[in-house]
C-alpha positions as CSV (number, residue, x, y, z in Angstrom):
1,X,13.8,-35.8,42.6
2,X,15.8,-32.7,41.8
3,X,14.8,-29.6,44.5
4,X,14.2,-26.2,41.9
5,X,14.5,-23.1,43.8
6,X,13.8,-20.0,42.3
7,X,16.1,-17.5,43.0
8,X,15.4,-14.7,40.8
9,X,11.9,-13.6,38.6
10,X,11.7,-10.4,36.4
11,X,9.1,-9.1,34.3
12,X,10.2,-8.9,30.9
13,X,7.6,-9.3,28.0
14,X,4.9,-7.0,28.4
15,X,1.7,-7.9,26.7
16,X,1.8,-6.6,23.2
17,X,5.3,-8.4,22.6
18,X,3.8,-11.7,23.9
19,X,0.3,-11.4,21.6
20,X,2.6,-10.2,18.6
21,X,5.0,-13.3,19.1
22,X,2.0,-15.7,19.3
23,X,-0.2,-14.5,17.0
24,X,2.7,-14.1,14.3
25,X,3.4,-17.9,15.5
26,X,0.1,-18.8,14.6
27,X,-0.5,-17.0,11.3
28,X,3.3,-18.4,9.9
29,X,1.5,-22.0,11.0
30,X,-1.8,-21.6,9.6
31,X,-0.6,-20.3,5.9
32,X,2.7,-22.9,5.7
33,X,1.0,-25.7,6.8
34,X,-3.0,-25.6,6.0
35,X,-3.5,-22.2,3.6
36,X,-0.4,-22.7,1.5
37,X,-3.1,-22.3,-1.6
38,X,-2.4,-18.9,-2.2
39,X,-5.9,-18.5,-2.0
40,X,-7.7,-15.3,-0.9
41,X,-7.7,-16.4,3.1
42,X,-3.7,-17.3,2.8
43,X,-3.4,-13.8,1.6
44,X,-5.6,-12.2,3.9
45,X,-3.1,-13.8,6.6
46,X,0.0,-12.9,5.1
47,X,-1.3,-9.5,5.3
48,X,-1.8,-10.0,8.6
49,X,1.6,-11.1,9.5
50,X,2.9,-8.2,7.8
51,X,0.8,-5.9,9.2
52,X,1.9,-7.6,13.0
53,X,5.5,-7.4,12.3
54,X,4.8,-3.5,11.4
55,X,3.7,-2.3,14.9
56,X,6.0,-4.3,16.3
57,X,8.9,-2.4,14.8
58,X,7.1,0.8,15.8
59,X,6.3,-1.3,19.3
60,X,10.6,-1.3,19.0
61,X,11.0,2.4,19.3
62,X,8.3,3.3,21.5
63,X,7.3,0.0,23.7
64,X,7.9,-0.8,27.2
65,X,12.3,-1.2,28.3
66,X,12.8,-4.7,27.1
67,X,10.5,-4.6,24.2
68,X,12.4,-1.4,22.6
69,X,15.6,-2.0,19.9
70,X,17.5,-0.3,22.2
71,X,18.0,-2.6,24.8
72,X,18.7,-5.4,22.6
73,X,20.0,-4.5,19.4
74,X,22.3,-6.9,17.9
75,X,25.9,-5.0,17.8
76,X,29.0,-6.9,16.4
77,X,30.8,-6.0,19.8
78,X,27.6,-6.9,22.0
79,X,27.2,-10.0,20.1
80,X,30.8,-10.9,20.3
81,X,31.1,-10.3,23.8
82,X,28.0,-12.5,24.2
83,X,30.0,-16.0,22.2
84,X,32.8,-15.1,23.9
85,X,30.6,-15.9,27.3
86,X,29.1,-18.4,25.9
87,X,32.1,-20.3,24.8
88,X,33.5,-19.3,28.1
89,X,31.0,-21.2,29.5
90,X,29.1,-18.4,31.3
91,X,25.8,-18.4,30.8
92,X,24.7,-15.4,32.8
93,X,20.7,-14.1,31.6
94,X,20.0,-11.4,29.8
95,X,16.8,-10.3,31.1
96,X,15.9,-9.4,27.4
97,X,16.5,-10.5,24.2
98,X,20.5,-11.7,24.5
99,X,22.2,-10.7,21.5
100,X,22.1,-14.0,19.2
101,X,18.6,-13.7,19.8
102,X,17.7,-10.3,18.8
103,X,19.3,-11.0,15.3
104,X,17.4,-13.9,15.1
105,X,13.7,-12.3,15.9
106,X,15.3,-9.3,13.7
107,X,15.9,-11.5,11.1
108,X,12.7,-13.3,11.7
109,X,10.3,-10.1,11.0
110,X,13.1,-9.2,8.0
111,X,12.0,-12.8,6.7
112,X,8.3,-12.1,7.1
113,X,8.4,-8.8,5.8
114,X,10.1,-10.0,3.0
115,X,7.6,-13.2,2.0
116,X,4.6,-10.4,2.0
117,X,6.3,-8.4,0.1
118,X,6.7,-11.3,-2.5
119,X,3.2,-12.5,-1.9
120,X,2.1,-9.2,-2.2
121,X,3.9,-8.8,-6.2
122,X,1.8,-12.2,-7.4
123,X,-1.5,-10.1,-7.0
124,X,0.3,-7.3,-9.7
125,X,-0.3,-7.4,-13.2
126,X,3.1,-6.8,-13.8
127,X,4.7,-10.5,-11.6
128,X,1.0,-12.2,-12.3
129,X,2.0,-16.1,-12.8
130,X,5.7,-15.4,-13.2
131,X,7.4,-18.5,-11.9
132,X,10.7,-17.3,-10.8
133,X,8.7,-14.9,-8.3
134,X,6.1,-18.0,-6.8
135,X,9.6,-19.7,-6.5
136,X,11.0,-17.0,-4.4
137,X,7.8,-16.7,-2.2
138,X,8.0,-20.3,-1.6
139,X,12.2,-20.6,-0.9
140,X,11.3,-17.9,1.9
141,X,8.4,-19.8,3.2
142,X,10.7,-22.6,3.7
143,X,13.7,-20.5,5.1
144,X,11.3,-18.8,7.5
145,X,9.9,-22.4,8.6
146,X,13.6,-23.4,9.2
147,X,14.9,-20.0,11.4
148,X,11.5,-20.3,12.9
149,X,12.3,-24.3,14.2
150,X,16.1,-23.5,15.2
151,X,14.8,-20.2,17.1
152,X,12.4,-22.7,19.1
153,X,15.4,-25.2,19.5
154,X,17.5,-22.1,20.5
155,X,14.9,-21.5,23.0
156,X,15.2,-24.6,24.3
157,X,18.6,-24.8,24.6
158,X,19.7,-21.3,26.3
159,X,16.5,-21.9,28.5
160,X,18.6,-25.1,30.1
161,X,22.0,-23.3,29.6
162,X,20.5,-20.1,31.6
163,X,18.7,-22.1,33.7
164,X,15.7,-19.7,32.7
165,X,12.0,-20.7,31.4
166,X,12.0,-18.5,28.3
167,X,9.4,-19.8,26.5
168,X,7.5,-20.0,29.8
169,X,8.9,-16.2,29.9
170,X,7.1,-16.0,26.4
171,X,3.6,-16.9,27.8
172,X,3.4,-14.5,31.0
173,X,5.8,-12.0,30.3
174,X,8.1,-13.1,33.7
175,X,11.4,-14.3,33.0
176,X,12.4,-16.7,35.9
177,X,16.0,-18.3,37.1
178,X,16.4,-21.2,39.1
């Protein structure tokens, strides 16, 4: 059996990011795979979502260190620097968000803000029953189930290339190295 040490442990999600991240989680689950009806419960839900993804980007400017934008945010140099490393093979931890993965959560809350919003225009009288619009709403569903499944595999796999527990991270806020 392989011997684990520990060798480092940082708290890194503070509560409000870890609620937001599950609770989004669950209300993207619920309405794609059991409330995809449209009915008044999917919407109610939606709303929800939207309304999350809202005071998280507030929770971005004014939150705890690793929960603000500007410890993470996505730059083309930070985010080339960071596949240079990785294809370097140096996998060294971000404590938060590494750069591939604050332009996926940022493109994440872009997606859900952007299915509400197209929810949100099948209630008005002026999109009610318009095709092309339900066909829109649905496309983003699907692309927001996809990023959704590679940001879980993505988890996975930096997890094992850091040699971190990040979705562990994800659940008590402590990011831990071994």
């Amino acid at each position: 059996m392989k011997q684990v040490t520990k060798i480092d442990s940082h708290f890194v999600w503070d509560r409000f990011v870890r609620v937001f991240h599950w609770s989004l989680v669950s209300c993207v689950a619920f309405n794609y795979f059991f409330l995809h009806d449209g009915k008044t419960f999917h919407q109610w839900v939606g709303y929800l979502a939207v309304s999350m993804v809202v005071a998280r980007i507030v929770w971005g400017f004014i939150g705890s260190r690793y929960a603000r934008f500007s410890d993470f945010f996505p730059t083309p140099s930070r985010v080339a620097e960071h596949v240079r490393q990785v294809k370097m093979g140096n996998h060294s931890t971000s404590l938060g968000h590494n750069p591939i993965g604050a332009l996926m959560m940022l493109g994440l809350m872009t997606t859900v803000l952007a299915l509400g919003t197209t929810g949100w225009m099948q209630t008005l009288d002026a999109y009610w029953g318009e095709e092309w619009l339900q066909n829109l709403h649905r496309y983003i569903g699907n692309a927001l189930i996809g990023m959704a499944t590679l940001h879980a595999l993505a988890a996975i796999v930096m997890g094992r290339m850091e040699r971190t527990h990040l979705i562990k991270a994800m659940i008590t806020g402590v990011k831990e190295r071994w």
